[in-house]
N, CA, C and O atoms as a MOPAC input file, in Angstrom:
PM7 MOZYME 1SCF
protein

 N     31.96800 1    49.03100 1   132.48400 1
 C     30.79400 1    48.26000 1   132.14300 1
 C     30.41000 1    48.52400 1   130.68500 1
 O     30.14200 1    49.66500 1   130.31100 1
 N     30.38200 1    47.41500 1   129.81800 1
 C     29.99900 1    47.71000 1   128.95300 1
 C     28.11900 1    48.02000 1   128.40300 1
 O     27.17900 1    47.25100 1   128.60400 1
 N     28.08300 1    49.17800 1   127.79800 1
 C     26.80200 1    49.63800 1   127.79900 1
 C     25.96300 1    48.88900 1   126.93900 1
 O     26.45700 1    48.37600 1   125.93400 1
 N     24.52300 1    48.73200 1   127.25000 1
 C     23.85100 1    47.88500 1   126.73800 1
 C     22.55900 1    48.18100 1   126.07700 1
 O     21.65600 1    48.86900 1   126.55200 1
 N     22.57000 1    47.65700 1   125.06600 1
 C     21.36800 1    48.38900 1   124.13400 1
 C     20.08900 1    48.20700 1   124.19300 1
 O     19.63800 1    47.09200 1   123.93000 1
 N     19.19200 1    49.33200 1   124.57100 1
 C     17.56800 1    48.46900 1   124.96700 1
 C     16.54000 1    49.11300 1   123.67200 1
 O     15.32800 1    48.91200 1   123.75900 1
 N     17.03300 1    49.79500 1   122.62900 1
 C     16.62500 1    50.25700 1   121.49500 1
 C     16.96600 1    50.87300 1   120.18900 1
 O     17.21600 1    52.07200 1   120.06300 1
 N     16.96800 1    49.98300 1   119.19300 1
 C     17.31100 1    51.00100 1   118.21700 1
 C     16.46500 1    51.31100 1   117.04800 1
 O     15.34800 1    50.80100 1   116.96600 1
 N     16.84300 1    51.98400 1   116.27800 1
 C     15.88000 1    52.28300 1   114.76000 1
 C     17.02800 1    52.75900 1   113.36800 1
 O     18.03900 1    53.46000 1   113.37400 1
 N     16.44500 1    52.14800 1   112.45800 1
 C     17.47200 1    52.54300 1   111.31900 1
 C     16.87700 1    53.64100 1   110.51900 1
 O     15.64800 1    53.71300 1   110.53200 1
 N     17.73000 1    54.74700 1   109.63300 1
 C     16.97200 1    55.52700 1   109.55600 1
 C     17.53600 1    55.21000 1   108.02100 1
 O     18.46300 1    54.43200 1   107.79700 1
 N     16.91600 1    55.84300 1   107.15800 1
 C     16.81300 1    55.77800 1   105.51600 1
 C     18.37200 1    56.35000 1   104.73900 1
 O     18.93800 1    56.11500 1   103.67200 1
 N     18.64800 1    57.20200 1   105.93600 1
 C     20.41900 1    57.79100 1   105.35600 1
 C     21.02300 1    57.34300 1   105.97800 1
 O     21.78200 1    58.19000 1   106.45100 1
 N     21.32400 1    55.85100 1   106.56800 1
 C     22.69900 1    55.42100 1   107.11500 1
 C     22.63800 1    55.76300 1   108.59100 1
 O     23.63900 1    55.75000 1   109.30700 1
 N     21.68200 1    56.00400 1   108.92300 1
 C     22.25000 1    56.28200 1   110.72700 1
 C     20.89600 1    55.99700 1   111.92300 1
 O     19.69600 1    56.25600 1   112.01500 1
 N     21.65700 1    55.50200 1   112.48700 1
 C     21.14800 1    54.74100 1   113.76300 1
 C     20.63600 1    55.80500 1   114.67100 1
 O     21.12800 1    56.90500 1   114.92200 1
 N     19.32500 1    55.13400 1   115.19900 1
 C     18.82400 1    55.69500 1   116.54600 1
 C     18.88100 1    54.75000 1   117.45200 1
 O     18.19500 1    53.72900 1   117.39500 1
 N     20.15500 1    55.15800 1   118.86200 1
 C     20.17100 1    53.94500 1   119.76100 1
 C     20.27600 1    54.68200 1   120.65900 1
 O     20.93000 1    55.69300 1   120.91600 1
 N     19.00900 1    53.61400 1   121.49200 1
 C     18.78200 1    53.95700 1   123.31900 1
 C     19.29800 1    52.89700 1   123.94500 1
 O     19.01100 1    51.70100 1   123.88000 1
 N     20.17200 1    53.54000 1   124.61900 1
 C     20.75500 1    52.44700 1   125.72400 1
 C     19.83100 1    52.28600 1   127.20600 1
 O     19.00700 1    53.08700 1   127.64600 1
 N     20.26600 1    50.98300 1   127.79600 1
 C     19.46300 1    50.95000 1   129.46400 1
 C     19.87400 1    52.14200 1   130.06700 1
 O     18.98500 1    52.38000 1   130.88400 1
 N     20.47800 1    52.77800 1   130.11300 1
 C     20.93300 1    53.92400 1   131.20700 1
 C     20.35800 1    55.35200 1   130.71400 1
 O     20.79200 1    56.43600 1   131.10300 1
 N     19.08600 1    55.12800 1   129.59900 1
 C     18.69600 1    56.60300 1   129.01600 1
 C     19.50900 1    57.37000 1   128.36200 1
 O     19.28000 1    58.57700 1   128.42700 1
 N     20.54400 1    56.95600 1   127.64600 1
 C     21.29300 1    57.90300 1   127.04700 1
 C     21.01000 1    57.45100 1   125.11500 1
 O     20.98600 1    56.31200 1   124.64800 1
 N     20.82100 1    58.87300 1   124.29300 1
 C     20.57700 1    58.34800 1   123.15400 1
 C     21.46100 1    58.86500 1   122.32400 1
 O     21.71200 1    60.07000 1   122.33900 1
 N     21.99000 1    58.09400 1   121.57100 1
 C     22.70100 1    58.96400 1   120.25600 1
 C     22.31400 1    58.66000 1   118.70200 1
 O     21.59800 1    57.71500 1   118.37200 1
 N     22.69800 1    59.28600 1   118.09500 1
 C     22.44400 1    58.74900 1   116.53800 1
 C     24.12500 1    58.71100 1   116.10400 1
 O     24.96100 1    59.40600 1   116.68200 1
 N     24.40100 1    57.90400 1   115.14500 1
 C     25.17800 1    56.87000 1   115.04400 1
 C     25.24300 1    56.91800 1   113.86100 1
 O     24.38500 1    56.24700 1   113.28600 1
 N     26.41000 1    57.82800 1   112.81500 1
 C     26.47300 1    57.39100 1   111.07200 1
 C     26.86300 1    56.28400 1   110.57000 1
 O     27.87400 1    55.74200 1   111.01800 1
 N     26.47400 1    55.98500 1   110.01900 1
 C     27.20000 1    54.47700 1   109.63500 1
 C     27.79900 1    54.89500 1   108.46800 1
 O     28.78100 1    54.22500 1   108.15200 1
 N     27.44200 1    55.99300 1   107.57600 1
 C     27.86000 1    56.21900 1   106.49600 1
 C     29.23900 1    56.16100 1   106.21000 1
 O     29.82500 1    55.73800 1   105.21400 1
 N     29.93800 1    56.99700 1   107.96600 1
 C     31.45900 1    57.01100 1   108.29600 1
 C     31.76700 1    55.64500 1   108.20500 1
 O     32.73400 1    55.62000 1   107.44500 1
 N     31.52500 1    54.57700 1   108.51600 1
 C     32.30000 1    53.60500 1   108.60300 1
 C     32.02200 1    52.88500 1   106.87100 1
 O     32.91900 1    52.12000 1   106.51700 1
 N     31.04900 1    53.07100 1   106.01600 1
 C     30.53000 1    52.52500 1   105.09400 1
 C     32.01400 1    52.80000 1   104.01700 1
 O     32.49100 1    52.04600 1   103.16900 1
 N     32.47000 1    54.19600 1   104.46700 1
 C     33.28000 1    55.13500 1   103.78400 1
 C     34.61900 1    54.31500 1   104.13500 1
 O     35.57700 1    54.72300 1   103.47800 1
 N     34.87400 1    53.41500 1   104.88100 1
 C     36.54500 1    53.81000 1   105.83000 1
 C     36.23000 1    51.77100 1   105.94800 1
 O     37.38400 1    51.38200 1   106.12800 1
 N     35.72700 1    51.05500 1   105.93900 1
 C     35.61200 1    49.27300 1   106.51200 1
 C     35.00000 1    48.84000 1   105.38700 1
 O     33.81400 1    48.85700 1   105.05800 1
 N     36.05100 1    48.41900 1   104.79900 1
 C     35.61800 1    47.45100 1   103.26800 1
 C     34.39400 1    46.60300 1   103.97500 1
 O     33.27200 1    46.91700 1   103.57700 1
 N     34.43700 1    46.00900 1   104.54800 1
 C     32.93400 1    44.94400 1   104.62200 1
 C     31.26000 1    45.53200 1   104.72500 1
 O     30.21600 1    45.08200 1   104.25100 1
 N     31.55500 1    46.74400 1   105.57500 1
 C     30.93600 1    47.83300 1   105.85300 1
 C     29.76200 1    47.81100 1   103.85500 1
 O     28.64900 1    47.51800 1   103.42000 1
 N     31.47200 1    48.49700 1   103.27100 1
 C     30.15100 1    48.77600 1   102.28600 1
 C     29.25900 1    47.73700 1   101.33700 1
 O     28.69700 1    48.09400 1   100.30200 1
 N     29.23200 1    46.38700 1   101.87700 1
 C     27.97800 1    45.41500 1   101.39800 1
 C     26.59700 1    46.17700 1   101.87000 1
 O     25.48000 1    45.94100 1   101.40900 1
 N     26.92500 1    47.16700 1   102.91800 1
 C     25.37800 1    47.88500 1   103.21800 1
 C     24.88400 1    48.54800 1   102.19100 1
 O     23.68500 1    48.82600 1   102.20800 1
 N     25.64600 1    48.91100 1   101.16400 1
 C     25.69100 1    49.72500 1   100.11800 1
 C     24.98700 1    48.86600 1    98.70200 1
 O     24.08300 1    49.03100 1    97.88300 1
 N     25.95800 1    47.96000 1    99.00700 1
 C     25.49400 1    47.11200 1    97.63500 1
 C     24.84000 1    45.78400 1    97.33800 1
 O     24.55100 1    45.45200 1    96.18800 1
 N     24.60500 1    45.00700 1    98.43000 1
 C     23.77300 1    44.05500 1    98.81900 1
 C     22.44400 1    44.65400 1    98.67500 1
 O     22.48100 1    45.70200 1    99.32200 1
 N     21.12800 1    44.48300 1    98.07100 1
 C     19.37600 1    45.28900 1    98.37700 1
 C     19.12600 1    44.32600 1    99.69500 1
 O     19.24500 1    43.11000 1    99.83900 1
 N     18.92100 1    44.87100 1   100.15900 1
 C     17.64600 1    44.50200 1   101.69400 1
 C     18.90700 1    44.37600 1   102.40700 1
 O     18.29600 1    43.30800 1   102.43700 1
 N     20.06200 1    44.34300 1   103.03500 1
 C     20.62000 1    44.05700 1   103.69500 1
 C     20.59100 1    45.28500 1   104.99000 1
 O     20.51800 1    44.84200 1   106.13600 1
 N     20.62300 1    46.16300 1   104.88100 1
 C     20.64100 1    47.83900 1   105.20500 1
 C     19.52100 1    47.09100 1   106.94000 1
 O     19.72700 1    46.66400 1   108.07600 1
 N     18.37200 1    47.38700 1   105.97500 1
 C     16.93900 1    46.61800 1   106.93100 1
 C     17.35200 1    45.34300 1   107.93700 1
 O     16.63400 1    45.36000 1   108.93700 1
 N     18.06800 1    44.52500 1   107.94000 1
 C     18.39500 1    42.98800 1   108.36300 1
 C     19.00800 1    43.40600 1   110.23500 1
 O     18.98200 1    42.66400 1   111.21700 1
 N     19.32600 1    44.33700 1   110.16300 1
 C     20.15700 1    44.61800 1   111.28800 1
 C     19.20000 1    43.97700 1   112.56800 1
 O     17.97200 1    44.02900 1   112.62100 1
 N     19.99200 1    43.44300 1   113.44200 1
 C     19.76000 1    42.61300 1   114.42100 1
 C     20.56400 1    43.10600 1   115.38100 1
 O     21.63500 1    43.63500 1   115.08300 1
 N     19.99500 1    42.95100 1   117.08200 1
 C     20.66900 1    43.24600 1   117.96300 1
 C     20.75300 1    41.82400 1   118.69000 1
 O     19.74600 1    41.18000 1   118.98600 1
 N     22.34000 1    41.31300 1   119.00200 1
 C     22.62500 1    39.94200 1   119.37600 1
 C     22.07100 1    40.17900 1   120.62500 1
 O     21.82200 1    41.27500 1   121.12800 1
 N     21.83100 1    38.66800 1   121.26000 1
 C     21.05500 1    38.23900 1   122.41200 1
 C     21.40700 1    39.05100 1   123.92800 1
 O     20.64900 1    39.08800 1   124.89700 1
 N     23.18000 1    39.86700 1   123.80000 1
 C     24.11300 1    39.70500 1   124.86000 1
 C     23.57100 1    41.79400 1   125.28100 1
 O     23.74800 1    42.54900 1   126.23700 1
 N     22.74900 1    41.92700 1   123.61500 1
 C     22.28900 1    43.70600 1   123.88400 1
 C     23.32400 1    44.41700 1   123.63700 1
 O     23.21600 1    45.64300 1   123.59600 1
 N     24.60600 1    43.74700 1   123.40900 1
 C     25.98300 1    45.04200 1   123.40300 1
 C     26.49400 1    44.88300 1   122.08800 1
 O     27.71300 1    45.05100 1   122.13700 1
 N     26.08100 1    44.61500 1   120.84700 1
 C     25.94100 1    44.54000 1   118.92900 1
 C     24.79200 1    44.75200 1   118.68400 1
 O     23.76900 1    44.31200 1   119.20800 1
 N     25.00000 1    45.67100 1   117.59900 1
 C     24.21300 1    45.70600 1   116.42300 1
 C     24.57400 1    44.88600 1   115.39000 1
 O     25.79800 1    45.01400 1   115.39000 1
 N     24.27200 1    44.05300 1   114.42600 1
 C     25.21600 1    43.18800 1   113.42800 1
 C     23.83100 1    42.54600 1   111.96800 1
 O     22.70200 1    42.05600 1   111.94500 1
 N     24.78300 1    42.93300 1   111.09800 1
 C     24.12400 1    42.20600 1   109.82200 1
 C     24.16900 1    41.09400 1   109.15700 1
 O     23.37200 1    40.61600 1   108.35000 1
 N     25.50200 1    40.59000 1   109.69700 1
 C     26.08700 1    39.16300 1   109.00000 1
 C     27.07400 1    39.30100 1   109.95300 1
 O     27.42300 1    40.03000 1   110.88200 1
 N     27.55800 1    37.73900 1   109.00400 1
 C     29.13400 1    37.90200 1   110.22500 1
 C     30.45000 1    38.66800 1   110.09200 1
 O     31.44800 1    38.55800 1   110.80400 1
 N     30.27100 1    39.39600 1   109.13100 1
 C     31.11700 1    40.47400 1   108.41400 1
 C     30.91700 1    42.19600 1   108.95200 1
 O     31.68500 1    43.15800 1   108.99300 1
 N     29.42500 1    41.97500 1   109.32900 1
 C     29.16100 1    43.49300 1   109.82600 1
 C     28.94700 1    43.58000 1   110.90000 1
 O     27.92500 1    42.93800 1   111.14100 1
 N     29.38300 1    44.08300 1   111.85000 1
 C     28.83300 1    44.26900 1   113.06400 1
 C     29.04500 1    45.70200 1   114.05400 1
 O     30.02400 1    46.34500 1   113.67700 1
 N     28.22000 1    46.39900 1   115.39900 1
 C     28.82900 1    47.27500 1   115.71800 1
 C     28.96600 1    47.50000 1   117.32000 1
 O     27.95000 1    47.50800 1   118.01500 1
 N     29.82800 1    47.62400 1   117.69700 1
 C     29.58500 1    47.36400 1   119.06600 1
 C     28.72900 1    48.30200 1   120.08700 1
 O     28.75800 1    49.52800 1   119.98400 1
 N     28.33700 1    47.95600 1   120.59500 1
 C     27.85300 1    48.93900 1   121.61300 1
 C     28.44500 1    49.91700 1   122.51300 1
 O     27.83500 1    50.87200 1   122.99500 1
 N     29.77900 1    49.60000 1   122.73100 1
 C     30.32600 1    50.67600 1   123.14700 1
 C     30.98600 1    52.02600 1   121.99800 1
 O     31.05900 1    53.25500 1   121.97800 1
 N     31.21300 1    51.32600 1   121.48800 1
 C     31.39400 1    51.72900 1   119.91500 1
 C     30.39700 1    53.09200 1   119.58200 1
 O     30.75600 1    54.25300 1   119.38700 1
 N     29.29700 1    52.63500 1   119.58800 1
 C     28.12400 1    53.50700 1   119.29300 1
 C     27.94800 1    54.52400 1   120.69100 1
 O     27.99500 1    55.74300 1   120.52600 1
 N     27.77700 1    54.04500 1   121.83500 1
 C     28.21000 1    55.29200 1   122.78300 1
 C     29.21200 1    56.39800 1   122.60500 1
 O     29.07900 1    57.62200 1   122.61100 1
 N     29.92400 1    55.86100 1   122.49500 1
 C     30.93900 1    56.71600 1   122.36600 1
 C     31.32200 1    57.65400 1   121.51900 1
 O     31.78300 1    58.76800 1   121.76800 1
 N     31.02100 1    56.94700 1   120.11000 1
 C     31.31200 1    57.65200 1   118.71800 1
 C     29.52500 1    58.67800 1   118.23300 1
 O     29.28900 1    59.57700 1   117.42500 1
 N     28.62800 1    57.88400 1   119.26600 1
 C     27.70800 1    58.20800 1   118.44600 1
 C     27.10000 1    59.78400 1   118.89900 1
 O     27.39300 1    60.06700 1   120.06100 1
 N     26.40900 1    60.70100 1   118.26100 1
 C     26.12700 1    62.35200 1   118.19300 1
 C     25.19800 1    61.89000 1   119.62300 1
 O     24.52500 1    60.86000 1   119.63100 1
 N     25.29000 1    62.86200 1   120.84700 1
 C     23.72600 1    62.64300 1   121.84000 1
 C     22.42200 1    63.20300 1   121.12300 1
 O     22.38900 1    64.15000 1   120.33700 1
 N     21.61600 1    62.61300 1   121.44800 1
 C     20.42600 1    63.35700 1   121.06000 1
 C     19.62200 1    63.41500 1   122.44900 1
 O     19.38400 1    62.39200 1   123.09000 1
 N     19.15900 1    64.89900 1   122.92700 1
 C     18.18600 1    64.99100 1   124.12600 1
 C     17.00600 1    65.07300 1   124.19800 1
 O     16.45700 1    65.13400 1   125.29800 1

């Protein structure tokens, strides 16, 4: 099942606070991928884009354009727990 996102928050250094429906939270660098996915670093050099992040209708992306996006399982998996 893919996990589904019922909260997130962006934080000022690149990394995500995401609560999923099932209570589980992680924080999430983006910095790693900013570093490693050419499209990635428009977060870098675009102003206001960073802020824009949107969670699609389906709850399982995070995404900035149609170039950036992150999946939700993605972020489970990869992302640090926080308790």
């Amino acid at each position: 099942m893919i996990p589904r996102i019922k909260h997130f928050e962006l934080n000022d250094d690149w990394k995500l606070v995401v609560t999923f429906d099932d209570g589980f939270r992680v924080c999430y660098d983006v910095k790693d991928d900013i570093d490693t996915i050419a499209d990635f670093q428009s977060l870098t050099t675009e102003i206001g884009l960073w802020p824009m992040a949107q969670l699609d209708t389906s709850r399982t992306c995070i995404y900035w354009n149609e170039q950036i996006d992150l999946p939700s399982d993605t972020i489970y998996e990869y992302g640090v727990p926080i308790n």
